[in-house]
mmCIF file as Biopython writes it, N, C-alpha, C and O atoms, coordinates in Angstrom:
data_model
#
loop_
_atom_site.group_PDB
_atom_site.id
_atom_site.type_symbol
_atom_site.label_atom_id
_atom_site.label_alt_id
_atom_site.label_comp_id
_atom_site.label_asym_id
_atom_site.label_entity_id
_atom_site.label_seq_id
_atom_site.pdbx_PDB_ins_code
_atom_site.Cartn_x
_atom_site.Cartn_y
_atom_site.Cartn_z
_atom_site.occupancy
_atom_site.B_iso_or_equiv
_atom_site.auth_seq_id
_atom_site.auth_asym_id
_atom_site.pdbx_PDB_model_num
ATOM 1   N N  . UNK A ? 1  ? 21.286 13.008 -10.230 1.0 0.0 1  A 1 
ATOM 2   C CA . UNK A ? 1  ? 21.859 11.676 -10.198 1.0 0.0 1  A 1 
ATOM 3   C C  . UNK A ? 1  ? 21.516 10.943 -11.484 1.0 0.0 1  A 1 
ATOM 4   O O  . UNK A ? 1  ? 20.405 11.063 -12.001 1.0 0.0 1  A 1 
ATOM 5   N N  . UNK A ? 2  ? 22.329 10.299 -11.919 1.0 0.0 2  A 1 
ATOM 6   C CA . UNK A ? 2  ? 22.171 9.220  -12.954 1.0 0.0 2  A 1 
ATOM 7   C C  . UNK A ? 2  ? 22.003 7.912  -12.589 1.0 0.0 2  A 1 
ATOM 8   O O  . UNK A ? 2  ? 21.887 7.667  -11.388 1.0 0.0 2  A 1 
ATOM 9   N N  . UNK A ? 3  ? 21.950 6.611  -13.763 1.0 0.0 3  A 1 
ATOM 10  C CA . UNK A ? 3  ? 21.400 5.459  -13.119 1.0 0.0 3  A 1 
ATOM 11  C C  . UNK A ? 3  ? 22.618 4.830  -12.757 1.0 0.0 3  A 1 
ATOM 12  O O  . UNK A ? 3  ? 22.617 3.748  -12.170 1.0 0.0 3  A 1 
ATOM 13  N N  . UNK A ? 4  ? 23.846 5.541  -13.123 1.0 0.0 4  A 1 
ATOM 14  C CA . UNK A ? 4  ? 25.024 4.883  -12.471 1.0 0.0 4  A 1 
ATOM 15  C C  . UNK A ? 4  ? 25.447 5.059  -10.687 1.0 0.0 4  A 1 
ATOM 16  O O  . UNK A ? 4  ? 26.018 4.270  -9.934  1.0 0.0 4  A 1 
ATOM 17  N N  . UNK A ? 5  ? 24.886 6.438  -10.446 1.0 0.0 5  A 1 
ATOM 18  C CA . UNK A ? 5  ? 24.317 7.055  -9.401  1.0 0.0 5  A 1 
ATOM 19  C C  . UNK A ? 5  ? 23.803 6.491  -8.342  1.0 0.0 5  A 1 
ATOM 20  O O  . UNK A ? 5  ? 24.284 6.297  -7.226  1.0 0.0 5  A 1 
ATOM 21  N N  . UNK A ? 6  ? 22.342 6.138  -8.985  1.0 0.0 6  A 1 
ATOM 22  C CA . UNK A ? 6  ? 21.377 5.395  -8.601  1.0 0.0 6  A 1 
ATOM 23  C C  . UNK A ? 6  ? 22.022 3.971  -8.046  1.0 0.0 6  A 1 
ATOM 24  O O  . UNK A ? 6  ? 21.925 3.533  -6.900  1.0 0.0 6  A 1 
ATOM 25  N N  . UNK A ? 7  ? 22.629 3.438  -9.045  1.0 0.0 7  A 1 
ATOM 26  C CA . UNK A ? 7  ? 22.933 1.856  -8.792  1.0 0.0 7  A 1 
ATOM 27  C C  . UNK A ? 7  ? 23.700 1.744  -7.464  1.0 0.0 7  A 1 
ATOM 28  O O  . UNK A ? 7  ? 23.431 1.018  -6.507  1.0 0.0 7  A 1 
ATOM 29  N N  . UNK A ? 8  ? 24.764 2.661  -7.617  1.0 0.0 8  A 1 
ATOM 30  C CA . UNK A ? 8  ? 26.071 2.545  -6.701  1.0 0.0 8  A 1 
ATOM 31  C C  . UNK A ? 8  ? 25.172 2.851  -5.017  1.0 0.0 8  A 1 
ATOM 32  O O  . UNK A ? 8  ? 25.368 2.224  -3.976  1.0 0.0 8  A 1 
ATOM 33  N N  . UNK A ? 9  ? 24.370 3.792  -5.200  1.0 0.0 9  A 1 
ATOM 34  C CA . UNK A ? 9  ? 23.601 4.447  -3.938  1.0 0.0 9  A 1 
ATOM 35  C C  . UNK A ? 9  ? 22.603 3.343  -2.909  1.0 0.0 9  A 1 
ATOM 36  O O  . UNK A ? 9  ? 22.416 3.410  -1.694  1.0 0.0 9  A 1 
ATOM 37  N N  . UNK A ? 10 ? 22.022 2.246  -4.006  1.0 0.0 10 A 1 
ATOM 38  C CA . UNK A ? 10 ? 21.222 1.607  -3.784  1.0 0.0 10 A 1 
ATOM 39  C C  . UNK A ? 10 ? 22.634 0.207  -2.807  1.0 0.0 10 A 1 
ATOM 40  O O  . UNK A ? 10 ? 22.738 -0.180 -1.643  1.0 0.0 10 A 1 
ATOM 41  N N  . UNK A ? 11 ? 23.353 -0.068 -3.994  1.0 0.0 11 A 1 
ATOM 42  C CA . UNK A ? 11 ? 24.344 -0.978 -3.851  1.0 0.0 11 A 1 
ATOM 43  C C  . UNK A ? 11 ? 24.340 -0.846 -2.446  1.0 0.0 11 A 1 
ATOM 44  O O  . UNK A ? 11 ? 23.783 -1.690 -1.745  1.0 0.0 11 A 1 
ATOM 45  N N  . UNK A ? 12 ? 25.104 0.470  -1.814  1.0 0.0 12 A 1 
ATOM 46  C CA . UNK A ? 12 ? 25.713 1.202  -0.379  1.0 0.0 12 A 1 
ATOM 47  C C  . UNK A ? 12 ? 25.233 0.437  0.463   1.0 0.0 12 A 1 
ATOM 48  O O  . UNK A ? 12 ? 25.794 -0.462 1.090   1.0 0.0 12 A 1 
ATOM 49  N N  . UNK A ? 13 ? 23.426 1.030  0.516   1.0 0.0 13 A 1 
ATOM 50  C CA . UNK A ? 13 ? 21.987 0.558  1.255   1.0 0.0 13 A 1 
ATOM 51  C C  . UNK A ? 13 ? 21.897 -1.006 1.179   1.0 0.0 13 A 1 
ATOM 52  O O  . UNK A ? 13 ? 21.845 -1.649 2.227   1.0 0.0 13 A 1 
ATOM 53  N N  . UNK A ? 14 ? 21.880 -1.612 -0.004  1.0 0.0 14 A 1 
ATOM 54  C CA . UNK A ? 14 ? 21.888 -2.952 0.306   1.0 0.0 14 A 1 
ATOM 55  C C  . UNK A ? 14 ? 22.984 -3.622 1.618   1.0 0.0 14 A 1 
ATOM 56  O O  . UNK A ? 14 ? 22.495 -4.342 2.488   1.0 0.0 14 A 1 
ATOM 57  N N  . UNK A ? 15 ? 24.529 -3.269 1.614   1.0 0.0 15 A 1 
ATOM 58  C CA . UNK A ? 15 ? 25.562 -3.505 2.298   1.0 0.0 15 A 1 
ATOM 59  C C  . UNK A ? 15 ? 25.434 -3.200 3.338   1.0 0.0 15 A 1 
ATOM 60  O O  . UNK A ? 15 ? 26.297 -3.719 4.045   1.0 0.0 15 A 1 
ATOM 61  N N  . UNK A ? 16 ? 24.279 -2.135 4.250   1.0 0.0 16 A 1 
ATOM 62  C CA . UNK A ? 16 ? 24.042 -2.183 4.975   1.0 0.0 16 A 1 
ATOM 63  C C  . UNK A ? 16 ? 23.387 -2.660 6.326   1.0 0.0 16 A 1 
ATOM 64  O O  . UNK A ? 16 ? 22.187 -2.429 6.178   1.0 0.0 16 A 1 
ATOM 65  N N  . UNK A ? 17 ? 23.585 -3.210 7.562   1.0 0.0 17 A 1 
ATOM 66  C CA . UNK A ? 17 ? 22.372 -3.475 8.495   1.0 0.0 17 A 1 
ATOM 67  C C  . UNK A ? 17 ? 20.704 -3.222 8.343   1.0 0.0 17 A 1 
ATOM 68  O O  . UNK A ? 17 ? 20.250 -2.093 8.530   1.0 0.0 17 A 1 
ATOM 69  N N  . UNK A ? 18 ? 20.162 -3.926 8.125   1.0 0.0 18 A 1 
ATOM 70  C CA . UNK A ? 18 ? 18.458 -3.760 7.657   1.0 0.0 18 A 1 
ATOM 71  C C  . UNK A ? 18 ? 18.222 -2.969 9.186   1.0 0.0 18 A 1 
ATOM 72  O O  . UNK A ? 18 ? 18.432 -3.270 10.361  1.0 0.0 18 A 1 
ATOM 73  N N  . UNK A ? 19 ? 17.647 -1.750 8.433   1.0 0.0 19 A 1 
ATOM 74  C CA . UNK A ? 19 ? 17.037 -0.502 10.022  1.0 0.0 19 A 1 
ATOM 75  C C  . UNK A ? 19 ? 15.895 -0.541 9.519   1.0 0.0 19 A 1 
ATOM 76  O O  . UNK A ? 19 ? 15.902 0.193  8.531   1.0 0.0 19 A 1 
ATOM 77  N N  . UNK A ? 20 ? 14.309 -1.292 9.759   1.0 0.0 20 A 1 
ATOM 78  C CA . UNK A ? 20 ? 12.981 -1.348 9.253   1.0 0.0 20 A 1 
ATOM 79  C C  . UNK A ? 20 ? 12.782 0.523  9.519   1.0 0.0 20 A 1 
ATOM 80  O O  . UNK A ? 20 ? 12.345 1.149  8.554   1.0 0.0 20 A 1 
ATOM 81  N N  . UNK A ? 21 ? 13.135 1.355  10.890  1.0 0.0 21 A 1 
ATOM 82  C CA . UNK A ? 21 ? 12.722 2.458  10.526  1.0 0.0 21 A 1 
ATOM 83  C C  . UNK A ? 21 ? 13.237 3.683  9.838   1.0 0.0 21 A 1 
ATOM 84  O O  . UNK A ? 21 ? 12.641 4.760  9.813   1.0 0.0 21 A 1 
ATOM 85  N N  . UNK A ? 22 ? 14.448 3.420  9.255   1.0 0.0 22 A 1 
ATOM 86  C CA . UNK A ? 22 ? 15.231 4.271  8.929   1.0 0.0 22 A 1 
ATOM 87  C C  . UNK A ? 22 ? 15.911 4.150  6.944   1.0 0.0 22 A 1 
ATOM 88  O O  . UNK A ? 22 ? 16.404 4.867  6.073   1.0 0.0 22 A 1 
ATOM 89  N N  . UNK A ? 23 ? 15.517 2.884  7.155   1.0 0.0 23 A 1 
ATOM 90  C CA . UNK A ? 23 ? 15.645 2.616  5.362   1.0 0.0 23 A 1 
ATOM 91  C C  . UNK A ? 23 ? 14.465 2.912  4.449   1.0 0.0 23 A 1 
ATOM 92  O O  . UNK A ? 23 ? 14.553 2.705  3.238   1.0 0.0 23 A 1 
ATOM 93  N N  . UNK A ? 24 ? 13.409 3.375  4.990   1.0 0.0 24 A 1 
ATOM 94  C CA . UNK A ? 24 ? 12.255 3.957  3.239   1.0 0.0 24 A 1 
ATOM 95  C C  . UNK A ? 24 ? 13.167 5.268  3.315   1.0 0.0 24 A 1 
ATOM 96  O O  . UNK A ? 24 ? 13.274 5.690  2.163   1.0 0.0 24 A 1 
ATOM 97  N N  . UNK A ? 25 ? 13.996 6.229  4.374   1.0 0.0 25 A 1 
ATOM 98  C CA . UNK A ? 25 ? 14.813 7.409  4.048   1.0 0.0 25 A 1 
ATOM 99  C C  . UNK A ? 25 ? 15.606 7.445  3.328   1.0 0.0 25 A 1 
ATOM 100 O O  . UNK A ? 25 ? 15.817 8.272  2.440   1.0 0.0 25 A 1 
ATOM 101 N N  . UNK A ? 26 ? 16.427 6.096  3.762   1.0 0.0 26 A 1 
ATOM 102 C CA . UNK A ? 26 ? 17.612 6.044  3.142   1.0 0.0 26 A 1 
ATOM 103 C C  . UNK A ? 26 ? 17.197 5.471  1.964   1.0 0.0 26 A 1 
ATOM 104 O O  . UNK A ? 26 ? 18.161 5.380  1.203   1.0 0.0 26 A 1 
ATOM 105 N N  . UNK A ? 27 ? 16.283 5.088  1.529   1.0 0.0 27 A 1 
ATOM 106 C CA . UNK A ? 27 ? 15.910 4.277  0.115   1.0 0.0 27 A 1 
ATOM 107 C C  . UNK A ? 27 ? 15.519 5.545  -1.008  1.0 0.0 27 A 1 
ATOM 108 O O  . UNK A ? 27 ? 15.699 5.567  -2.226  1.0 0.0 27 A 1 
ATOM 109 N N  . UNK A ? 28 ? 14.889 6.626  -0.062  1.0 0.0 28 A 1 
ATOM 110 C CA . UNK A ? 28 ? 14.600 8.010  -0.977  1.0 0.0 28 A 1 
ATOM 111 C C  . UNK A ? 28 ? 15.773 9.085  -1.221  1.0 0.0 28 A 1 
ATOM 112 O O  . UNK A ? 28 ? 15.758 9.977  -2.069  1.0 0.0 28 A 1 
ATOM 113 N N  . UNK A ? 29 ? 16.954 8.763  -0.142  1.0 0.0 29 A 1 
ATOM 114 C CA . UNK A ? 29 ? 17.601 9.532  -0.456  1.0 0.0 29 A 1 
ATOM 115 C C  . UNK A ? 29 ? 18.546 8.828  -1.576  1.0 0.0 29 A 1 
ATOM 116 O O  . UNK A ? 29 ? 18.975 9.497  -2.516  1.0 0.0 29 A 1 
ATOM 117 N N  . UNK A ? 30 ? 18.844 7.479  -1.436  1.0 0.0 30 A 1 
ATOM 118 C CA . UNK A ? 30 ? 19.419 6.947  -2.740  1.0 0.0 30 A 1 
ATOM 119 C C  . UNK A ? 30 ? 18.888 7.568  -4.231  1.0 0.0 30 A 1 
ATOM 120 O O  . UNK A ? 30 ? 19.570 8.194  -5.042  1.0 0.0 30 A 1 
ATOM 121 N N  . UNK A ? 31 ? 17.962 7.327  -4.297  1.0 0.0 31 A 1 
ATOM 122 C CA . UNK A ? 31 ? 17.829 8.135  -5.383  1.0 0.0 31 A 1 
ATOM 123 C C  . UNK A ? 31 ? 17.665 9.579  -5.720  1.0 0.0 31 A 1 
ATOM 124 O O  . UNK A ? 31 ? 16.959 10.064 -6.604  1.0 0.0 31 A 1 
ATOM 125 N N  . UNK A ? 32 ? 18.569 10.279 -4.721  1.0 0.0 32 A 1 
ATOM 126 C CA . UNK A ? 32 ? 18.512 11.684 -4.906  1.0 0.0 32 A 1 
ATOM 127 C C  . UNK A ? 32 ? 17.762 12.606 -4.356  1.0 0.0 32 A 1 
ATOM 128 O O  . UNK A ? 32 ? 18.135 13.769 -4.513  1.0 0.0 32 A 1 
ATOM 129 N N  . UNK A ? 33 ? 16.274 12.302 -3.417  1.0 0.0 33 A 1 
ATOM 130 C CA . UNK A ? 33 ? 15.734 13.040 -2.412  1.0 0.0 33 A 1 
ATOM 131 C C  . UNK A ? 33 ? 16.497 13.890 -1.737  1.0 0.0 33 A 1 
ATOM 132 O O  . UNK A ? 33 ? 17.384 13.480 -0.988  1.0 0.0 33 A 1 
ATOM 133 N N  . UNK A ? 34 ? 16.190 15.454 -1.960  1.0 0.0 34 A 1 
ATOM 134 C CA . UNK A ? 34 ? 17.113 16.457 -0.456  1.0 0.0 34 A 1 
ATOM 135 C C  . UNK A ? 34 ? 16.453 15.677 0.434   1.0 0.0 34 A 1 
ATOM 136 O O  . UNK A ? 34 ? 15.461 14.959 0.556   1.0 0.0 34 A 1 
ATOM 137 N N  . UNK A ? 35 ? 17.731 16.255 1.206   1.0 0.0 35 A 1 
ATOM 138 C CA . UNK A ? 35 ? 17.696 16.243 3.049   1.0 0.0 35 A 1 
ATOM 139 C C  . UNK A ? 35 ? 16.072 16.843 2.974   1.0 0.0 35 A 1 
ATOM 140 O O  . UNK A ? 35 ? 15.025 16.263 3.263   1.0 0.0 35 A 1 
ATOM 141 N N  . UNK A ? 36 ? 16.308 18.269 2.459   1.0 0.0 36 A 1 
ATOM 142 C CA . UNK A ? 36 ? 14.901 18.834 3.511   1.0 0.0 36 A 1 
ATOM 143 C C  . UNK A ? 36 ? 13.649 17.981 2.885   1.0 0.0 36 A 1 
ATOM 144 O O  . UNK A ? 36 ? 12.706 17.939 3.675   1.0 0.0 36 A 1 
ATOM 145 N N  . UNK A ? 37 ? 13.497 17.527 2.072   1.0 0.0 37 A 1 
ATOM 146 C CA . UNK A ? 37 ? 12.074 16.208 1.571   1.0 0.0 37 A 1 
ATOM 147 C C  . UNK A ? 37 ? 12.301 15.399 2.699   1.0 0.0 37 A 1 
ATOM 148 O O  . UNK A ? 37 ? 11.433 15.163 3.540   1.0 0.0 37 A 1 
ATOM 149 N N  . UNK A ? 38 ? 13.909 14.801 2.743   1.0 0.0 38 A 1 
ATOM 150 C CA . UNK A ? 38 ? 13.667 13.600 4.326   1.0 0.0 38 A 1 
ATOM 151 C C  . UNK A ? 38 ? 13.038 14.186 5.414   1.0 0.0 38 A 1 
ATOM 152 O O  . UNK A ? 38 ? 12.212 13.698 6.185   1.0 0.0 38 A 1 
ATOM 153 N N  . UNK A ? 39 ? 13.480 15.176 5.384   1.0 0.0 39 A 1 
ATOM 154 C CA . UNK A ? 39 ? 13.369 16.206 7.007   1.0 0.0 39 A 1 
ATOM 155 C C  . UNK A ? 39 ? 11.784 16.320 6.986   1.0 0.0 39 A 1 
ATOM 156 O O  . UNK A ? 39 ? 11.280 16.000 8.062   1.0 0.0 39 A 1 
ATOM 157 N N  . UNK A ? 40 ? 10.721 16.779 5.812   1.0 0.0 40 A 1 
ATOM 158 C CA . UNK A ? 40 ? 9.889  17.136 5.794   1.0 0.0 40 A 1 
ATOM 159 C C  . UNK A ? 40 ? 8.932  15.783 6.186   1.0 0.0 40 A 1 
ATOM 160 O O  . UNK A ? 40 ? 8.205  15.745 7.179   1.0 0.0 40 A 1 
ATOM 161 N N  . UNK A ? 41 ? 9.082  14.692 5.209   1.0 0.0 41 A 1 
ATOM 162 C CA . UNK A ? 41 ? 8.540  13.443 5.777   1.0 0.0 41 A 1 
ATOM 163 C C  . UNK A ? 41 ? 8.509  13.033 7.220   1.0 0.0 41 A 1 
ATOM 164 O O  . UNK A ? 41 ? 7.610  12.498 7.870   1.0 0.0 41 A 1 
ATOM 165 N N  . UNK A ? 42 ? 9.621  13.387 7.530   1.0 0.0 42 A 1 
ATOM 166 C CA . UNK A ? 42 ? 9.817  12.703 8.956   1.0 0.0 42 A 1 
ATOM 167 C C  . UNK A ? 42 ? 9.299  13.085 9.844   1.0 0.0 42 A 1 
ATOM 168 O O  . UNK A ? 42 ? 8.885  12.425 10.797  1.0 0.0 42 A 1 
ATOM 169 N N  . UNK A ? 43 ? 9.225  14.479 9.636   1.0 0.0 43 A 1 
ATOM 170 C CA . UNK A ? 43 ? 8.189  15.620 10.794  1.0 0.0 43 A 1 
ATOM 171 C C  . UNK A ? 43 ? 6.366  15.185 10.149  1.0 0.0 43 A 1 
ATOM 172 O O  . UNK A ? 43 ? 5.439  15.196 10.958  1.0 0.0 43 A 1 
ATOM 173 N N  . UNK A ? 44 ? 6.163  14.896 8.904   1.0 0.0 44 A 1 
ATOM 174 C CA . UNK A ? 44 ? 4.638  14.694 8.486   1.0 0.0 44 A 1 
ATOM 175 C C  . UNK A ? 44 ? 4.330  15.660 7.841   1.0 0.0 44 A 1 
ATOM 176 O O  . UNK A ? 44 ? 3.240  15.591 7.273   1.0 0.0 44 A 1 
ATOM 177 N N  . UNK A ? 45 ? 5.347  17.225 7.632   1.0 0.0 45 A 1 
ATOM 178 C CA . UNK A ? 45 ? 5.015  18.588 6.781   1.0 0.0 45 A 1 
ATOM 179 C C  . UNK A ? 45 ? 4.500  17.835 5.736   1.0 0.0 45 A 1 
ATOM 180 O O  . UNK A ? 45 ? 3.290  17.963 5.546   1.0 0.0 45 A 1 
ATOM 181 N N  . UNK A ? 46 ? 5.141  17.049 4.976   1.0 0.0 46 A 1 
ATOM 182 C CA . UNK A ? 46 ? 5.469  16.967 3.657   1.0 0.0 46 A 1 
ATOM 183 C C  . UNK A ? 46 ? 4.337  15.098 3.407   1.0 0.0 46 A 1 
ATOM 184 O O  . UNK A ? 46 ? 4.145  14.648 2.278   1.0 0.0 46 A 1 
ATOM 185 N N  . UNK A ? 47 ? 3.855  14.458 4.558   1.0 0.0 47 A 1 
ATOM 186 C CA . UNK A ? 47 ? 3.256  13.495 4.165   1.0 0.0 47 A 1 
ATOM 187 C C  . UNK A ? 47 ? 1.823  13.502 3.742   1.0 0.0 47 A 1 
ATOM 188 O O  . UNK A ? 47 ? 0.862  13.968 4.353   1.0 0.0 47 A 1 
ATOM 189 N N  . UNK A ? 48 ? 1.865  12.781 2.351   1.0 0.0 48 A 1 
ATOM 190 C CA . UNK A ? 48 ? 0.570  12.825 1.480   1.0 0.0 48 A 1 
ATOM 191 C C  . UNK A ? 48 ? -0.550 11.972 2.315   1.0 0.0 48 A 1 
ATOM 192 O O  . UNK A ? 48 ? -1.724 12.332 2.233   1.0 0.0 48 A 1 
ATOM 193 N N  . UNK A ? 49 ? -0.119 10.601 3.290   1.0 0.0 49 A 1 
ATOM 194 C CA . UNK A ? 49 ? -1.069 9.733  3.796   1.0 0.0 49 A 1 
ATOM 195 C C  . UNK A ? 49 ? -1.596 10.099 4.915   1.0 0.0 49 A 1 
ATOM 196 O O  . UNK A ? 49 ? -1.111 10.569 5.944   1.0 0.0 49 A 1 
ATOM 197 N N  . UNK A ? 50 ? -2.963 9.748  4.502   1.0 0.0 50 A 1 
ATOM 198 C CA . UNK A ? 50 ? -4.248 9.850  5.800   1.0 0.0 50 A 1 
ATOM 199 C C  . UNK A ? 50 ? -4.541 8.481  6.297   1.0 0.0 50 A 1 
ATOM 200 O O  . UNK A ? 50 ? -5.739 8.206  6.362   1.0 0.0 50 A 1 
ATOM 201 N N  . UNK A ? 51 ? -3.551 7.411  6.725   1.0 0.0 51 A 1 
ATOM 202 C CA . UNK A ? 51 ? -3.342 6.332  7.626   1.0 0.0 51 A 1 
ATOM 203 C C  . UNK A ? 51 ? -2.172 6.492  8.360   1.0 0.0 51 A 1 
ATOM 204 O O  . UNK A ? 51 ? -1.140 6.950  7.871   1.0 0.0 51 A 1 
ATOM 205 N N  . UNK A ? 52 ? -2.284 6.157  9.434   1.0 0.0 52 A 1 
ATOM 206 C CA . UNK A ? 52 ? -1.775 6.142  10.975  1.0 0.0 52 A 1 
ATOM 207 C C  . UNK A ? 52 ? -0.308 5.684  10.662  1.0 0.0 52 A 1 
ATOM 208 O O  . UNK A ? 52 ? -0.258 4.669  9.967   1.0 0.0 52 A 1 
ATOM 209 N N  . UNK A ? 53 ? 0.842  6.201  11.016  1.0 0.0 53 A 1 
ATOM 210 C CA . UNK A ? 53 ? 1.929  5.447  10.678  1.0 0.0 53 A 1 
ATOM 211 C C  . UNK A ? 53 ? 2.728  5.188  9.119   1.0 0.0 53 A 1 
ATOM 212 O O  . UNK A ? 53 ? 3.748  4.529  8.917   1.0 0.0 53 A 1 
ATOM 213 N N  . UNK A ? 54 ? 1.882  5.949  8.116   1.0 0.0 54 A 1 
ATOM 214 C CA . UNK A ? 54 ? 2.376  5.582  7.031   1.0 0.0 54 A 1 
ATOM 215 C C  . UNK A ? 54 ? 2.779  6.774  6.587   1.0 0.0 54 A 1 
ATOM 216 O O  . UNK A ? 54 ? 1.946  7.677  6.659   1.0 0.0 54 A 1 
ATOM 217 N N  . UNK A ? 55 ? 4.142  7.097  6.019   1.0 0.0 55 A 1 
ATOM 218 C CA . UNK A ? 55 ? 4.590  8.133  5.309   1.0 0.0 55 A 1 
ATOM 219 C C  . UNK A ? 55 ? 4.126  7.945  3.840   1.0 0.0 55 A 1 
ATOM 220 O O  . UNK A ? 55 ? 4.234  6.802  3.396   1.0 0.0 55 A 1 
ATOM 221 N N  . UNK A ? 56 ? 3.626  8.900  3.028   1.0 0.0 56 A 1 
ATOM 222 C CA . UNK A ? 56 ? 3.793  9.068  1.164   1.0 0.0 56 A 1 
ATOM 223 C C  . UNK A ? 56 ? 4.277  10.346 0.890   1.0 0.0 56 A 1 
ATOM 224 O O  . UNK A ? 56 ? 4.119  11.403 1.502   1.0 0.0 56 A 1 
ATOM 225 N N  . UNK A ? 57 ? 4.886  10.082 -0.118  1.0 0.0 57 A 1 
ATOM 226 C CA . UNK A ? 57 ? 5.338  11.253 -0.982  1.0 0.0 57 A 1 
ATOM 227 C C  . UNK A ? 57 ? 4.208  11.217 -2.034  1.0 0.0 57 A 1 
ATOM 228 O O  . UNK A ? 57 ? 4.713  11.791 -2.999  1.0 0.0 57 A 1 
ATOM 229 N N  . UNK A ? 58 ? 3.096  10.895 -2.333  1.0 0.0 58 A 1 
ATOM 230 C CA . UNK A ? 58 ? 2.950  11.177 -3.764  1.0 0.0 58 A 1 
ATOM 231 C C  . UNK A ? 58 ? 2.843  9.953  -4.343  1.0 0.0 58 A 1 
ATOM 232 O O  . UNK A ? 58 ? 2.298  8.913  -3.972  1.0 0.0 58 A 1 
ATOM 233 N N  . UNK A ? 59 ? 3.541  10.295 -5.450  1.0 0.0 59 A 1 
ATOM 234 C CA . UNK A ? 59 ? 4.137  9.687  -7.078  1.0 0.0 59 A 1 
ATOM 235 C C  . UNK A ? 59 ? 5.779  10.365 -6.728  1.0 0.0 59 A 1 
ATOM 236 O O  . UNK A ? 59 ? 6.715  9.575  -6.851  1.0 0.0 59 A 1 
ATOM 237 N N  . UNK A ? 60 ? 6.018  11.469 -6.402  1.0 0.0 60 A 1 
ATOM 238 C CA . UNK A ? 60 ? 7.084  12.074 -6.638  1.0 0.0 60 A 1 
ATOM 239 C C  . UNK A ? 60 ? 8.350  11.264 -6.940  1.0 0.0 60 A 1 
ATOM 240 O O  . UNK A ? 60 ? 9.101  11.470 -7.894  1.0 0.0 60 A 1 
ATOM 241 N N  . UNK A ? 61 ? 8.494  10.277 -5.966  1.0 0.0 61 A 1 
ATOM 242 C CA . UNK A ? 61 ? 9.792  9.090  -6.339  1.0 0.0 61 A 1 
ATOM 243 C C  . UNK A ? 61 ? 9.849  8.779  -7.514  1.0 0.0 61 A 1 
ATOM 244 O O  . UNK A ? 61 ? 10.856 8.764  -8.222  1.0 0.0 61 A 1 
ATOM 245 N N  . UNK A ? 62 ? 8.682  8.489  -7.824  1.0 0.0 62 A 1 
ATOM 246 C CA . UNK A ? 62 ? 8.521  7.532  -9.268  1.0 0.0 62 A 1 
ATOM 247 C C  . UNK A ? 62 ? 8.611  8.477  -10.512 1.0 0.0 62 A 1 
ATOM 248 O O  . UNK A ? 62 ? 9.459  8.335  -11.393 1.0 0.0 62 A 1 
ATOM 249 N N  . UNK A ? 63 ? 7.678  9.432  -10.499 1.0 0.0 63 A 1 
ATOM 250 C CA . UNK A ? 63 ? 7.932  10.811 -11.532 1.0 0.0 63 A 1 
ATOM 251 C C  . UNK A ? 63 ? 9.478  11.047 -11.518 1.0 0.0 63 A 1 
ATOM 252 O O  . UNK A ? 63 ? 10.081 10.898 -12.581 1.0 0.0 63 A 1 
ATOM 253 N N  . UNK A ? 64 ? 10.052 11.347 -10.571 1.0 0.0 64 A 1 
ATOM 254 C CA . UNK A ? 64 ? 11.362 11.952 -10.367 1.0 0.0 64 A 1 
ATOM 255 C C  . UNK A ? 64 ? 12.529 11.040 -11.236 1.0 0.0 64 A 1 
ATOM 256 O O  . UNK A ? 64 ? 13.366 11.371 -12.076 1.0 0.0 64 A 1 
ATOM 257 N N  . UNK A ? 65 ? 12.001 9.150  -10.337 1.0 0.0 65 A 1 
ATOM 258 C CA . UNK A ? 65 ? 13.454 8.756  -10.966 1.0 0.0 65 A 1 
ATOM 259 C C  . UNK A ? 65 ? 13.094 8.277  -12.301 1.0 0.0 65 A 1 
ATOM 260 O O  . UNK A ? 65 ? 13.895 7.564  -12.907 1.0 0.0 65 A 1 
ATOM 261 N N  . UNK A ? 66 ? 11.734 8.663  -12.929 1.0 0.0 66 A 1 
ATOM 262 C CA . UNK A ? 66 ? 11.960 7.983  -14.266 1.0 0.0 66 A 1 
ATOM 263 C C  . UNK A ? 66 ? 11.805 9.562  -14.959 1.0 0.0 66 A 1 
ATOM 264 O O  . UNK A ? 66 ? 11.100 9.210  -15.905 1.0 0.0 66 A 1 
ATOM 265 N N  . UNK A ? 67 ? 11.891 10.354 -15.065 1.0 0.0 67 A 1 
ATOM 266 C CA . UNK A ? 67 ? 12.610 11.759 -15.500 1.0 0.0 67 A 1 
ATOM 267 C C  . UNK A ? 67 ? 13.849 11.730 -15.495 1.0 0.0 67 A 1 
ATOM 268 O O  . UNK A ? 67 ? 14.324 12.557 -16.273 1.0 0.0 67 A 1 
ATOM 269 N N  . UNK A ? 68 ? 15.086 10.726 -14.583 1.0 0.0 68 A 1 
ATOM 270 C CA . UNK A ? 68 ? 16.575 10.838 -14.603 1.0 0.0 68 A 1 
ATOM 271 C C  . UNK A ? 68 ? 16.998 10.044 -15.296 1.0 0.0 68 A 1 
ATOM 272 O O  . UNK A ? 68 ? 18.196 10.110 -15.572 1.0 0.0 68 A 1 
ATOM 273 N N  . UNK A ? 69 ? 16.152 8.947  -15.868 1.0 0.0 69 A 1 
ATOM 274 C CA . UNK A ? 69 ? 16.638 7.878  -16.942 1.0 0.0 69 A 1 
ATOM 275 C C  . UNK A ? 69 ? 16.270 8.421  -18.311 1.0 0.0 69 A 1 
ATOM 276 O O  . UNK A ? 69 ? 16.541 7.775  -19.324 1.0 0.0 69 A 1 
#
């Protein structure tokens, strides 16, 4: 994805109904996250945090989308 990409993806998400549990997904997949990273978060395979309730990736978002600019 590019930041034209990016913009339009984010744009979508903004136009949408606020879902508190379902938009940090849709906020990672805007910028280009596979499915299976969502899939993996969502199950906890793939979550970096050792607090109750909180998903992390990492840095990975941040590494990732400033590598596409």
């Amino acid at each position: 994805m590019n930041a034209v990409e990016i913009e339009q993806a984010i744009s979508e998400l903004a136009e949408q109904p606020f879902d508190a549990a379902e938009f940090p997904y849709a906020f990672l997949m805007a910028f280009g996250n596979k499915e299976t990273t969502i899939k993996r978060l969502r199950t906890g395979a793939s979550n970096k945090s050792d607090i109750g309730g909180v998903r992390c990736l990492s840095n990975m978002l941040s590494a990732d989308f400033m590598r596409r600019l």
